[in-house]
N, C-alpha and C positions, 0 to 999 in steps of 0.2 A: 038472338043467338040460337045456332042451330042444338037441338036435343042431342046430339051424339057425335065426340067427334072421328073422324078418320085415321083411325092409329089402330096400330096392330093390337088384336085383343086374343084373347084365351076363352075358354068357354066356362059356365059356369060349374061344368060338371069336372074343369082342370081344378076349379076353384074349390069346391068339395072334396075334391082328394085330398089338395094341398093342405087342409082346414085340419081334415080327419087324422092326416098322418103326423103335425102338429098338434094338434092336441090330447094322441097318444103318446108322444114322448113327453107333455106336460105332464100327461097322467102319472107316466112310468117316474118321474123328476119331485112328483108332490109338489106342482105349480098352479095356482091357482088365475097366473096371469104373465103374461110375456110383457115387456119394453122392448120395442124392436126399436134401432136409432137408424135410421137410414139418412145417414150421414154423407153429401156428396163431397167424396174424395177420391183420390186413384184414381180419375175416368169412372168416379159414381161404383165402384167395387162396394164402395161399404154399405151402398144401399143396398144391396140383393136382398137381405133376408126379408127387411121391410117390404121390399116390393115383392118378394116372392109370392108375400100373403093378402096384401092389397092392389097390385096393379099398378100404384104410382109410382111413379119414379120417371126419371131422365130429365136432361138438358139441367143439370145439377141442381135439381129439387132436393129440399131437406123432408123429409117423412117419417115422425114418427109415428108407430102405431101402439095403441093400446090392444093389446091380444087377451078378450080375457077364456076361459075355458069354457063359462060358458054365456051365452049371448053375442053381441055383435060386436067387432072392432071399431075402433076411433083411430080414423087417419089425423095429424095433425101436422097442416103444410108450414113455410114461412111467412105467409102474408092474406088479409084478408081477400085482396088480390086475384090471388089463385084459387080459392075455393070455387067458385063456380066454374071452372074451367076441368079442375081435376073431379068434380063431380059426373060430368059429361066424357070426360076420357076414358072413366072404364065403369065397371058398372060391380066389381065388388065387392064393394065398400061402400052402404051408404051414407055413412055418418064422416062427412069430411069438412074440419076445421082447420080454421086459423089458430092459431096458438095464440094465447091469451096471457103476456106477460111474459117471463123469462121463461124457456123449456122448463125446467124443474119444474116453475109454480104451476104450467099446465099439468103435465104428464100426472103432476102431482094432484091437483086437482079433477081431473079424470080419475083417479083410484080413489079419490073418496067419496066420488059420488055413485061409484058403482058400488062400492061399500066394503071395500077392498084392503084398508091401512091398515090390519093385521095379517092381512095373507104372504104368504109367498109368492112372491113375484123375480121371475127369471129374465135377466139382463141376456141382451148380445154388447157386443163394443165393449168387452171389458177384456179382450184377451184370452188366447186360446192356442193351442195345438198348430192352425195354421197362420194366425195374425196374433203375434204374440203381445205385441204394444197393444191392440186395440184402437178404438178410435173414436170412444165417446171420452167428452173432455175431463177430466179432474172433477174442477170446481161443479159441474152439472151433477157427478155420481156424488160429491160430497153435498151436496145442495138438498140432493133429492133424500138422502139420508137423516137430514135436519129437518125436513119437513114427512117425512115419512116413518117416525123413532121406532115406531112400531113393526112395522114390515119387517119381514125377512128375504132380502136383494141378496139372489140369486144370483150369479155368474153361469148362463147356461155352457159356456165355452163356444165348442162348434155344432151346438146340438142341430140348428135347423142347415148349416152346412152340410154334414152328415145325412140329413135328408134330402137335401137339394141334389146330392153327389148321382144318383141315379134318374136316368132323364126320362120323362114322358113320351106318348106318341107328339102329342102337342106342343113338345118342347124341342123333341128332333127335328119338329118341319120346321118352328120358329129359328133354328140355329140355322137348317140347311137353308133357310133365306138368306141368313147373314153371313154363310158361307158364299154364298152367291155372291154377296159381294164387293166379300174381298176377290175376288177373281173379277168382275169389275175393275179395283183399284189397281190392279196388276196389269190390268188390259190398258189403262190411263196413261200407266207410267209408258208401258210399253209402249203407246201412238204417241205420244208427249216428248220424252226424252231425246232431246238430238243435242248436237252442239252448236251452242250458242240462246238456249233456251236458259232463262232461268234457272236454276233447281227448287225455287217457291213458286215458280208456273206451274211447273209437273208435279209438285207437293196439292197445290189449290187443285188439278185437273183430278187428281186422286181424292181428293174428298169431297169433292164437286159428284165426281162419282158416286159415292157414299150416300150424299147427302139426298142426290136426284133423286132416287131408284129406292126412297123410303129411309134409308138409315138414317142413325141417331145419335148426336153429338151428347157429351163429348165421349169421345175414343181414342184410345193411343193408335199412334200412328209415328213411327220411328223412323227418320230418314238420315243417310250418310253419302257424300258422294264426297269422291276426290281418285285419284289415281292409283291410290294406294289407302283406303280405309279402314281405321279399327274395324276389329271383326266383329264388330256389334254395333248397332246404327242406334248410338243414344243422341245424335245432332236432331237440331233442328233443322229447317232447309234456310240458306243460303242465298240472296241476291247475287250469288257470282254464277255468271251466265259458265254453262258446261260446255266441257272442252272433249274433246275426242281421244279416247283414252284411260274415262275416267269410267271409275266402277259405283253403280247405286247400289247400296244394300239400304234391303228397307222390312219392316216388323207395323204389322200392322194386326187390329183387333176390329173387324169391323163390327158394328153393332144396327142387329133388326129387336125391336120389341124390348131394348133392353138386353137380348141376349145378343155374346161375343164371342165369335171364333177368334183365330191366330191364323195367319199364312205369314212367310216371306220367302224372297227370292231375292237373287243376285243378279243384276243387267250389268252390262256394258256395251258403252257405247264406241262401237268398233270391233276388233280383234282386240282380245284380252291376253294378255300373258299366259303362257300355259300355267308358271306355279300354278295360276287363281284354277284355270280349270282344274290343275291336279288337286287342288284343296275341295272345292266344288262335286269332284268324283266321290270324292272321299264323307262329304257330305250323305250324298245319294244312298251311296253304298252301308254307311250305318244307319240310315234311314228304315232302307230295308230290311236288314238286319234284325231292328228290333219288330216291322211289322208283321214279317211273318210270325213271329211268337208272339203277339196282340191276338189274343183270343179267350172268349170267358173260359174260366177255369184254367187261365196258364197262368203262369209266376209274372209276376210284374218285377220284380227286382230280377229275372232271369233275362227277359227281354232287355231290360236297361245296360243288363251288364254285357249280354251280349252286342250291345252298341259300342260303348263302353272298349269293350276288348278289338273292334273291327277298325274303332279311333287309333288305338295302340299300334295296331297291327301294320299299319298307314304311315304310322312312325308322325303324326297328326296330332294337336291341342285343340283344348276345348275352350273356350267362353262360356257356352254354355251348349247340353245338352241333356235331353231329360226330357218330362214329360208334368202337368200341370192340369187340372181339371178348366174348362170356361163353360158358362153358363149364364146366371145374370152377374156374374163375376168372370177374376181371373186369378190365379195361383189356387184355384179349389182342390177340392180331391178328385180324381185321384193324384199323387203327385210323388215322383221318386227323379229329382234332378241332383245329377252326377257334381253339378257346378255349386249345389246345397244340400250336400247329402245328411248333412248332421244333423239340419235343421228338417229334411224329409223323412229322417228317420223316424220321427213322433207322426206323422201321417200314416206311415205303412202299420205301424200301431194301431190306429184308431183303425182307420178304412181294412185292414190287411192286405197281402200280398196278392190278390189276387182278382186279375180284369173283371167283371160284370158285365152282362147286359145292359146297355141304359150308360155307359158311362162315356163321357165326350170329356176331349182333350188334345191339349196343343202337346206336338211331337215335334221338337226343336232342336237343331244340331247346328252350331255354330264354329266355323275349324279355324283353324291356322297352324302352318309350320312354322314350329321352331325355329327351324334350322334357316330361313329363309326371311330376311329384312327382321330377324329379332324377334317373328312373331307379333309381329303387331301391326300385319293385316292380315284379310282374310274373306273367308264368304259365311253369307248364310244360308240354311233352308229351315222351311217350318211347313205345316201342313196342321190341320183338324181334322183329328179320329174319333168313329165313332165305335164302341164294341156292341155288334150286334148279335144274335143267338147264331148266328153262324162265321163268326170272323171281327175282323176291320175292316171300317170300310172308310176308304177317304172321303172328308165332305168336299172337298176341292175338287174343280175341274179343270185347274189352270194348271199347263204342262211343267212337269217337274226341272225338266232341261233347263242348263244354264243359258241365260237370257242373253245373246248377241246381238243389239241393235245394230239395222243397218246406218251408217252415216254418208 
């Protein structure tokens, strides 16, 4: 087996930051040790924190880490299997196990051999500000408590979120790869798409895409087609061969390194009814709207509402519109969506009102009229921004315009 493999890596001097600015907020917390649960679910979302600080993760690896304050971490995969593999994939971490018995009885037996069963030790996956359920299971966090009497388990909430929320240089090139290619999967749809094709041909040519050109399963990838589609592409694709006439809306996240942007667009195959383009304009135009006011030290809830008001103004509904941090996640900070404002309200809290440098995010406007078939069709658009010391800047390079295939 070869010494090293071919996947995208980070440096160890990203890995030093990352280390240092975690285990300042231990400091700040009086934690004497993390449980990171890098739990593959959502398209592997719950891993981030895990991976942020080891490297592992993807194609729905379980990872937990042992983080203590101070000395080395303990990755721990699902099977004995995979350790030699995830040892040679990145070079982080070198202490990477299989887990030994039930998670509790490892994780648990890891803190008592570092000597740890009175300390304080700070959980992720227990629920927080932005993932309120969490996603480490019950009986694990009750397990661990039976065999840990001593400890005091921590709920960090979104502590290493919160630091995740501002992006590196190394982290911007990694995204703008994976911006790359989602414009890619746009480009698929677009040579693909005719009628009488499939719509899981053009689904497979779009992650065929993905997958060529380096990215990294799994990732959402949202597909709708029909003549007349929800304004929101929660389908799967379809064995029913496309007809002329009909509209794709599609939401994708593609994923380089573990990291995931947002793009989507609206195709149609033929001349499209104008409603769709007038809804589609109407997209654009609050698009812009909020991006000239994306800038560090502008209002974030200003921008939004200024979207927000140019939707109204259109006499236009939303599905969804707002904004969402991505990185080795999705729904991160920053995050203020009009479609979830109750629940982003405790975001603009934590992170406050106001853009940064460093911070990436899906800019997503999703329309429909009212007044036109009930409102229940419509278009999408979406795009990844990035705030940089002078502006926003789009990581996309695939044209905003609504998508008219020829047939």
């Amino acid at each position: 087996m070869r010494s090293e493999l071919e996947l995208p890596r980070l440096s160890m001097q990203e890995r030093d930051r990352r280390w240092t600015l975690v285990r300042d907020a231990m400091r700040n917390k009086g934690l004497d040790c993390l449980l990171l649960f890098g739990w593959p679910s959502a398209y592997d979302f719950y891993t981030a924190n895990a991976r942020y600080v080891s490297a592992i993760g993807g194609n729905a690896t379980t990872n937990l880490v042992v983080f203590p304050l101070e000395g080395e971490p303990t990755s721990f995969v699902g099977m004995p299997t995979f350790v030699g593999y995830w040892r040679i994939a990145q070079n982080w971490v070198a202490d990477v196990r299989a887990r030994s018995g039930s998670w509790p009885d490892t994780v648990a037996g890891q803190i008592k051999k570092l000597g740890l069963e009175n300390a304080s030790i700070g959980m992720d996956g227990l629920g927080g500000p932005l993932i309120p359920d969490g996603w480490v299971p019950n009986n694990l966090f009750t397990r661990l408590r039976e065999l840990l009497p001593q400890a005091n388990l921590v709920n960090i909430d979104d502590m290493l979120e919160q630091i995740r929320t501002i992006k590196s240089v190394e982290e911007m090139q990694i995204l703008d790869r994976a911006a790359g290619l989602g414009d890619l999967m746009l480009e698929a749809c677009r040579d693909n798409a005719r009628p009488g094709v499939k719509e899981c041909e053009v689904y497979a040519k779009m992650r065929e895409a993905l997958l060529a050109n380096g990215g990294e399963d799994p990732t959402l990838l949202l597909w709708a087609c029909d003549s007349h589609p929800f304004p929101h592409p929660f389908n799967l694709p379809t064995e029913r061969r496309m007809e002329k006439g009909d509209l794709i809306i599609c939401e994708m996240h593609p994923k380089y390194g573990g990291y995931c942007t947002h793009v989507e667009r609206t195709f149609s195959l033929g001349k499209p009814d104008p409603k769709f383009l007038d809804i589609y304009a109407g997209c654009l135009a609050a698009y812009q709207s909020g991006l000239d006011l994306m800038a560090p030290g502008r209002s974030i809830s200003a921008a939004l509402e200024a979207v927000r008001k140019t939707i109204e103004e259109r006499g236009l509904g939303f599905c969804e519109a707002g904004i969402h941090g991505h990185g080795l996640g999705s729904l991160e900070y920053p995050r203020y969506r009009h479609h979830a404002i109750r629940s982003d309200q405790a975001a603009i809290k934590v992170m406050g009102d106001e853009f940064q440098p460093g911070m990436v995010f899906a800019f997503n406007i999703d329309l429909f009229d009212p007044k036109w078939r009930n409102g229940e069709t419509g278009c999408v658009f979406a795009e990844t921004i990035a705030i940089t010391e002078s502006g926003a800047r789009r990581m996309h390079s695939y044209p905003t315009e609504f998508q008219t295939l020829a047939v």
